[in-house]
N, C-alpha and C positions, 0 to 999 in steps of 0.2 A: 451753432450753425444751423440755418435752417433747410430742412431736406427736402422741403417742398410737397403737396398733397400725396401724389405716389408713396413715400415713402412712409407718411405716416400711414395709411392704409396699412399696410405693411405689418408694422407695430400692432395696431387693431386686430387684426387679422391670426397673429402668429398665435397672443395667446386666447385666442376663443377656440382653441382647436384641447389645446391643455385643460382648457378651463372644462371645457365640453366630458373629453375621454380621460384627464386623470386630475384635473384641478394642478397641472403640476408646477413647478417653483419659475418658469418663466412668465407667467400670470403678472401682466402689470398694472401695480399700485393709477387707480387714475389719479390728475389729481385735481380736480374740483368735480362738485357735484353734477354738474352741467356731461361736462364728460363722463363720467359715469352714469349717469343718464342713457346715454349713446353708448356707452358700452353696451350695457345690461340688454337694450332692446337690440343690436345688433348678436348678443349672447345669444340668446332665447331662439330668436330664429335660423341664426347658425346649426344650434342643436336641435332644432326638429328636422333640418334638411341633413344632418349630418345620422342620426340617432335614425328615424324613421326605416328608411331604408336597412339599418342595422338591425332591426327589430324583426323586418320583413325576412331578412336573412335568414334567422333564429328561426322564424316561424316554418321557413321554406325547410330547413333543416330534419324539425322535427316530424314531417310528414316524407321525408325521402328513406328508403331504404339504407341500410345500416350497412356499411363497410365493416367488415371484420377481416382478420387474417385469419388462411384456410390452417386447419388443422392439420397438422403434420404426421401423419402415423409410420412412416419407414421409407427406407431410401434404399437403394443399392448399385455400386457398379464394381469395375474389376479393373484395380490400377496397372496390370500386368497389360493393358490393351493400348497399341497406340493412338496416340492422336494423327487427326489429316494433316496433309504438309498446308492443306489451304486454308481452314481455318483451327486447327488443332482439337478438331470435334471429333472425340473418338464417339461420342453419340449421333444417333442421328433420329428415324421417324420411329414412335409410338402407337401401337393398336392391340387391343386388347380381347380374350375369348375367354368361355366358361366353358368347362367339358368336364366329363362325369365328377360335378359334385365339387369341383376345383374352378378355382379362378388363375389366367395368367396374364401377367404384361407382356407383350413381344417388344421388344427393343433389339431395335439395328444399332451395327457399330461399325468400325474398319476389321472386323474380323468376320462377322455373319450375324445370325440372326439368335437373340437369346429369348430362351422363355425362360420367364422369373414367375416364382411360383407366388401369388400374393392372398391367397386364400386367405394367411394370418398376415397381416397387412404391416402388423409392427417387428415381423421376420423375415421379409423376402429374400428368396434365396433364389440361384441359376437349377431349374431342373433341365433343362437341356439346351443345346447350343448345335446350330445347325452352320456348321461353316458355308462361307459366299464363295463363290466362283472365282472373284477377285476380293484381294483383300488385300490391308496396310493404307501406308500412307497417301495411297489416291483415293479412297474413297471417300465419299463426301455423302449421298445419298444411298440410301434404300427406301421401297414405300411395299406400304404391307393392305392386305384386303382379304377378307376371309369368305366363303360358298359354302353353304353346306358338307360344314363337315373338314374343309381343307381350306389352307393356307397359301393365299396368292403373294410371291417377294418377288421384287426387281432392284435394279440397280443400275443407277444412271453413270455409273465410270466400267471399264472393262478392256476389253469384252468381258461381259459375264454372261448370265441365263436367265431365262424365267426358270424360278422353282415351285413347286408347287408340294406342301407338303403337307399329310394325312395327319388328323388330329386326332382322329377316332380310338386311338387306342392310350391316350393321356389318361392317367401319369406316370405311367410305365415306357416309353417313350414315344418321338416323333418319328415318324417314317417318311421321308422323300420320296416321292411317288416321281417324279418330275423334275428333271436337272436338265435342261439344254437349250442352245441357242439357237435351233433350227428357226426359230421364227422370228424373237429377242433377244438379241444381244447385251442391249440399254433400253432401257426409260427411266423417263423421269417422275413421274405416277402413275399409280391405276385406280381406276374406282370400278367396284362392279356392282350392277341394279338388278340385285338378287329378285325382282319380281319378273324379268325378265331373263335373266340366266345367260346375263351378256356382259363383260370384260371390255372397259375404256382404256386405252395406253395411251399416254400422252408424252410426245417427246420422246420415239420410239424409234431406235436401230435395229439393223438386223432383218435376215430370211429376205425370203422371193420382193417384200414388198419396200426393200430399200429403208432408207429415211421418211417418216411419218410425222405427220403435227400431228394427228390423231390417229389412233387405229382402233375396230370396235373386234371383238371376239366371241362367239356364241360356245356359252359355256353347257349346253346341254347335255354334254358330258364330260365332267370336270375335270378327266386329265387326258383330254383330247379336245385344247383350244381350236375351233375353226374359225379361220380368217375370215372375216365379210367385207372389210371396206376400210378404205383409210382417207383422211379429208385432210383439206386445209381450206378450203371458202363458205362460208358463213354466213350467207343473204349479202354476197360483195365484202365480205370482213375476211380479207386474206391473210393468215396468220401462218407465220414460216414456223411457228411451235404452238401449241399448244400446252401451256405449262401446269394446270393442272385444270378436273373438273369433279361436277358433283350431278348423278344422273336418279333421275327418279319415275321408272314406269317408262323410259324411253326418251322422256326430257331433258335434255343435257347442257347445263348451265359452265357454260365451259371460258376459264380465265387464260387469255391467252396470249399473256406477256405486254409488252410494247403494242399490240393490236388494239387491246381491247377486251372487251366482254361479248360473248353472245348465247343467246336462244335458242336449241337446233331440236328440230322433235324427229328421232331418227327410229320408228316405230318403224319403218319401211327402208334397214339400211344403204339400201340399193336408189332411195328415191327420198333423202333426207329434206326435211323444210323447214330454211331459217324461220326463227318466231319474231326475235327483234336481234338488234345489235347498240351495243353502248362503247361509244368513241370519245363522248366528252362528258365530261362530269366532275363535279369536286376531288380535290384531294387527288388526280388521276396521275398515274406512275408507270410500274409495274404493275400489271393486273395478275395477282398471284392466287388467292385460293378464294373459296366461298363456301356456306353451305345454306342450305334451304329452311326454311321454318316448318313445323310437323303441318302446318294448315295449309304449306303452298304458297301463303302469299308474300312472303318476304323473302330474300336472300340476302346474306349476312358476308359481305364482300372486301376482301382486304387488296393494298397494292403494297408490296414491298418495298417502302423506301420511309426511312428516316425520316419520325414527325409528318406520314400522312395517319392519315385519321381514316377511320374502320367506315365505310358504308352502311347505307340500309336502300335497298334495290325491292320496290313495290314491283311484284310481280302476278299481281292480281289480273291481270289484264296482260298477258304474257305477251303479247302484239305488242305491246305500247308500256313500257318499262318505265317507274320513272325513280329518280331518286329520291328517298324520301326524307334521309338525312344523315348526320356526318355524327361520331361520336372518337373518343379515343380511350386512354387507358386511365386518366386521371391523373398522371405521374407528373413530374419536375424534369424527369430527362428529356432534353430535346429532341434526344436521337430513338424516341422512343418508336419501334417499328415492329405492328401484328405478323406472324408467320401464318403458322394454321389456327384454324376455329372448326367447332362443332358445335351444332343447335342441338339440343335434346330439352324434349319437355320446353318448359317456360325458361330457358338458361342457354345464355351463349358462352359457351367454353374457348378461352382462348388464348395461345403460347404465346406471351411477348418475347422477343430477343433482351436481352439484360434485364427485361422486370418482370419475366414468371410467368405465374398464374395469373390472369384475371375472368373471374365469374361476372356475367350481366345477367341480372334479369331484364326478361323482356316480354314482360306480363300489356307492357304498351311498345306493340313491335319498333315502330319508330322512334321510340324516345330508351335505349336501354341505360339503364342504373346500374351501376355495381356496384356489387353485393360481396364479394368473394375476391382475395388475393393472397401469392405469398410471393416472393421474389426469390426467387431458386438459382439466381447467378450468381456467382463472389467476380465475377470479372468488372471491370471500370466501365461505365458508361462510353460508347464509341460509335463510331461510324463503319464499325464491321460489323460480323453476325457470328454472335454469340448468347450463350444462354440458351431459353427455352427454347425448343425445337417445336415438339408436337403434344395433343392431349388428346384422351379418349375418356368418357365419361359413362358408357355404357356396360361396365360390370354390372351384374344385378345385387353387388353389396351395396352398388350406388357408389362406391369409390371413385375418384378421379387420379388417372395418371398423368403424367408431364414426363417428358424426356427432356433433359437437360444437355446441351452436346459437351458442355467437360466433364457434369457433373451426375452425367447417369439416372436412376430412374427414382423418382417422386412418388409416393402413393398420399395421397391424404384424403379424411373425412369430406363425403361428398353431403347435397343440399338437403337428403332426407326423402327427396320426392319420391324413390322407386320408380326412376323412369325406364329402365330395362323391360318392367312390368307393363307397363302402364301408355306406354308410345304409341300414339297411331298415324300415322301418314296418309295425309289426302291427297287425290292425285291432280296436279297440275291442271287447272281448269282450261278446254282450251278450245272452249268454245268462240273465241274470237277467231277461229280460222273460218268459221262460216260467215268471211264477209263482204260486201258487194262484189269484190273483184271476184270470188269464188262463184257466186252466183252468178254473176254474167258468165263469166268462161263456161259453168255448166249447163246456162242458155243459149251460149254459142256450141257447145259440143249435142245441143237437144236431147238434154240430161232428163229425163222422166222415170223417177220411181212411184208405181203402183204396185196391189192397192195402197189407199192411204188411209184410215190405219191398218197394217199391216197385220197377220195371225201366225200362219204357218211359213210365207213364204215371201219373202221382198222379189219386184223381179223389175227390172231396170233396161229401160230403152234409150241407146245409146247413139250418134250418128258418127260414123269415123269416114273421114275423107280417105285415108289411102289404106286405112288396115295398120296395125302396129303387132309386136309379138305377142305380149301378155297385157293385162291389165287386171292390177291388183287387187283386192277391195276389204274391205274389215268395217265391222259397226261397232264405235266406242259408244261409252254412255256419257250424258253430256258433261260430265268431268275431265271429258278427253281419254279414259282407260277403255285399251281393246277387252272388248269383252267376246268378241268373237273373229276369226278372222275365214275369209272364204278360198276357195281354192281359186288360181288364174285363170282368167279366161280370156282367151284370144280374140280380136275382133278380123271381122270380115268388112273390108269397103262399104259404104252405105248402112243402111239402119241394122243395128243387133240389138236384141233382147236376150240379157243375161238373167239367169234363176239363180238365188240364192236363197237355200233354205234356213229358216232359221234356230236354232239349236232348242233342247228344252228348258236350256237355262238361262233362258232370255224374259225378262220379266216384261210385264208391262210398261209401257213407259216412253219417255223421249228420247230418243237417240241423233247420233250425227252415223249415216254412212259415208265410207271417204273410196275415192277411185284414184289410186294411180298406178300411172303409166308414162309410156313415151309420151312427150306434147301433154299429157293429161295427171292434174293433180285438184281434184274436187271434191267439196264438203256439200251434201243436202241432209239437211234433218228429214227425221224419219218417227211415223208415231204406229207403233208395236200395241196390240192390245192383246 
C-alpha cells in the first residue's frame, strides 16, 4: 500500500536522527543506489544542523562557571522543639555574629532564639537559648539584626516584644538588656543601617503608634529605641505592609508585598523622598525581599511565589530603575520559590524553599551563574513553604549558614573570598535628585548659594512667601552620603540669608546642598575648595 509523499518523508527522516547520534538499529537499509544517493546528502546535512549547535553547547559549557555541591561541614537542631501548626517549621530566620574570638549562628524557632556555637564548624552545639515572649505552635516568624555590640529580635505572632540582647560578654553568656512591648508588639522584619544608627520595622504592631507598614527607629542609644516616623506612601505607592526591606546610608529599597517595589531616601525622616517605584515587571508576585550589590548598582530582588524567577533591579540611576534581567535556580522543580538572599562580595546567597542553598556568582551583575548548591530539604516538592528559610554568609571563616525550617541549622564550606574582610559598600549615587524639576522649583523659591566656590562658609539666599517653621539643610557628597548636616533655620516672609559654616572635614570638591522644609524640598551643587 502506498502511503503517499508525507509519509515516506517520514521514514527518511526517522532514521538520520539514529544514524546522526547513535547509528542505531532503526537505520533503514535503502534500496537502490539512487535512494541512497538522497539519503546520504540528506544525512550529511541533517547532521551539521543537528551536531553544530551540539558542539556550540560543549563549547558554551566549558567557558561557564562549574556548579558543584557545597560542602557540608555540620548541622544541628533539637528534636525536643515543636513544629508551627502552619507550616510545621520549628525553624525559622538565620543571622549570624563573631565576638571574642568565637563565631555563632543565631537561629529562631517556636521556642526563642538560639546561639549555636560554630567556631568548630564540624560540632556545633547550643551555647545559649534566649526564650521568645511567645512561643509553641503559633509561631511562624522571628527576624534578627545585630548594632554594635547587641542583638535586635522580633516576632511577627504574639503579642510578643522587641528584645534586645547584649553580646558583649560571649561566651560566658547573653544578657537581655531589653524585653518589652511598649513600642512592638509584632513585626515582621527589621533591617538596621548601622551607618546611620537607625532601626526599620516593617509590618509592625504595637505602642502609641498603632499598626505600621513601616516604622524607622533612631538607635543612638541602643537600648533606648526612639520613634521617628512611621510610612506607608512611596512617591503614590500605597502599601498597607511593608514586608521586608534592605537600607544603606538612609536608602531604603523596600519590598512591599502585593504593592510593589520602591526607592525612598529617608535621610530627613521627617521629610522622606520617593526615588522611584516599580509596579510592573517580570516574574511580578509577591514582592518579598532584596538585597543590594556592594557597588550600589544592582539589587538582587525576589517575589514569593512558586516558579517566579529571581530579579536583577539596575539601580544605577536610582530615579529611573530598570530591570535588567530575570534568572532562577537551575532546578526541575516547578514550584521552585527564592525566600531570602544576601550579596556579599562577587556572590549572591540565596535560601530556596525545597532546594537549599544556591550560590551565584555575579562577577557580571546582570547575567549571575551558579556556582554553589546543596538541597537541605528531605520534604516533597509542593506548593507550600518549606525547607530553606534563611542564609548568612558573613562569618569571617567565610562559612555559610542556612536555616532549614524542619531541619535546623546547616554550616558549610564557604567560596574562599574572605569577604567579612575584605567588603566595601558604596553609597547610593544619588545625584539624579538634582534634576530639572529641582532646579526650577529652586528658581522659583530664588535659591542662590554664594560664594561659588565656596571655603569657610556656604551662605544661601532664600525667598519664602509666608515664612514656614524650620528649614533643614545638610551637604552630601556627590555620592548622595551626608557628610555634614546644618542646624534648622527658620525663615522670615521675603528674602532670608542663611550662614552655614562649613566643618574641617569637608574636603575640596563637588557637592550637592539639599533644603527641606514645609512646601521646600531642593538640590543645588555646590563647589568647596
Amino acid at each position: 500500500m502506498d502511503r503517499g509523499p508525507q509519509a515516506r518523508e517520514v521514514i527518511i527522516r526517522e532514521p538520520l536522527e539514529g544514524l546522526c547520534l547513535r547509528r542505531g538499529p532503526q537505520a533503514r537499509v535503502p534500496d537502490n543506489a539512487a535512494e541512497e544517493s538522497e539519503i546520504v546528502t540528506r544525512f550529511k546535512k541533517y547532521c551539521m544542523k543537528r551536531l553544530m549547535p551540539m558542539a556550540m553547547l560543549m563549547a558554551l559549557a566549558a567557558v561557564l562557571p562549574a556548579q558543584q555541591q557545597a560542602n557540608l561541614l555540620g548541622t544541628w537542631k533539637d528534636p525536643a522543639l515543636l513544629g508551627s501548626a502552619a507550616y510545621n517549621n520549628t525553624y525559622n530566620e538565620i543571622w549570624g555574629v563573631a565576638a571574642n574570638g568565637r563565631e555563632y549562628a543565631i537561629i529562631g524557632s517556636t521556642a526563642g532564639t538560639h546561639f549555636i556555637d560554630v567556631t568548630d564548624p564540624t560540632q556545633p552545639f547550643e551555647a545559649h537559648r534566649v526564650p521568645g515572649a511567645v512561643q509553641g505552635g503559633s509561631v511562624i516568624h522571628r527576624d534578627y539584626h545585630d548594632f554594635n555590640g547587641y542583638l535586635y529580635a522580633v516576632c511577627d505572632e504574639g503579642p510578643s516584644t522587641l528584645q534586645i540582647m547584649n553580646l558583649n560578654y560571649l561566651p560566658d553568656t547573653v544578657i537581655v538588656e531589653y524585653d518589652y512591648g511598649l513600642q512592638i508588639t509584632r513585626s515582621h522584619n527589621i533591617f538596621i543601617d548601622s551607618a546611620t544608627a537607625k532601626m526599620y520595622t516593617f509590618s509592625t504592631s504595637g505602642g502609641p503608634a498603632g499598626y505600621s507598614a513601616m516604622r524607622i527607629y533612631d538607635l543612638s542609644d541602643p537600648l533606648s529605641p526612639a520613634y521617628l516616623g512611621k510610612y506607608n506612601n512611596f512617591g503614590g505607592l500605597l502599601a498597607g505592609h511593608v514586608h521586608d526591606g534592605y537600607v544603606r546610608n538612609d536608602v531604603a529599597f523596600l519590598n512591599c508585598g502585593g504593592s510593589g517595589f520602591a526607592m525612598v531616601d529617608f535621610s530627613d525622616p521627617q521629610n522622606p523622598r520617593a526615588l522611584s517605584t516599580l509596579t510592573d515587571y517580570p516574574f511580578r508576585g509577591y514582592n518579598h525581599s532584596g538585597w543590594l550589590s556592594d557597588d550600589a548598582r544592582y539589587y538582587y530582588m525576589a517575589d514569593e511565589n512558586h516558579g517566579h524567577h529571581l530579579k536583577v533591579l539596575d539601580v544605577s540611576d536610582p530615579c529611573e530603575i530598570q530591570v535588567a534581567g530575570t534568572f532562577d535556580a537551575g532546578v526541575a522543580n516547578p514550584y521552585s520559590i527564592p525566600h531570602n538572599q544576601i550579596v556579599a562580595c562577587n556572590y549572591l546567597y540565596v535560601s530556596y524553599y525545597y532546594d537549599g542553598l544556591v550560590v551565584f556568582d555575579i562577577s557580571d551583575p546582570a547575567n549571575p551563574q551558579k556556582v554553589l548548591y546543596y538541597d537541605t530539604s528531605s520534604e516533597p516538592d509542593g506548593t507550600s513553604y518549606k525547607g530553606a528559610w534563611g542564609v548568612y554568609p558573613f562569618l569571617p571563616s567565610g562559612n555559610i549558614l542556612v536555616s532549614d525550617m524542619q531541619r535546623g541549622l546547616f554550616v558549610f564550606e564557604g567560596v574562599g573570598d574572605n569577604c567579612a574582610a575584605t567588603e566595601t559598600l558604596a553609597p547610593v549615587d544619588l545625584s539624579c535628585l538634582n534634576v530639572s524639576s529641582s532646579v526650577e522649583e529652586a528658581a522659583a523659591s530664588g535659591l542662590e548659594v554664594f560664594p561659588q566656590p565656596a571655603h569657610d562658609v556656604l551662605n544661601v539666599r532664600l525667598m519664602s512667601g509666608e515664612g514656614q517653621g524650620k528649614v533643614n539643610a545638610s551637604l552630601l557628597d556627590i555620592g548622595g552620603r551626608e557628610v555634614q548636616r546644618f542646624t534648622g533655620e527658620s525663615l522670615a516672609p521675603g528674602e532670608n540669608i542663611l550662614r552655614y559654616p562649613l566643618g574641617e572635614s569637608i574636603q575640596p570638591g563637588l557637592y550637592l546642598l539639599r533644603l527641606q522644609g514645609e512646601g521646600l524640598n531642593v538640590m543645588q551643587r555646590v563647589l568647596v575648595w
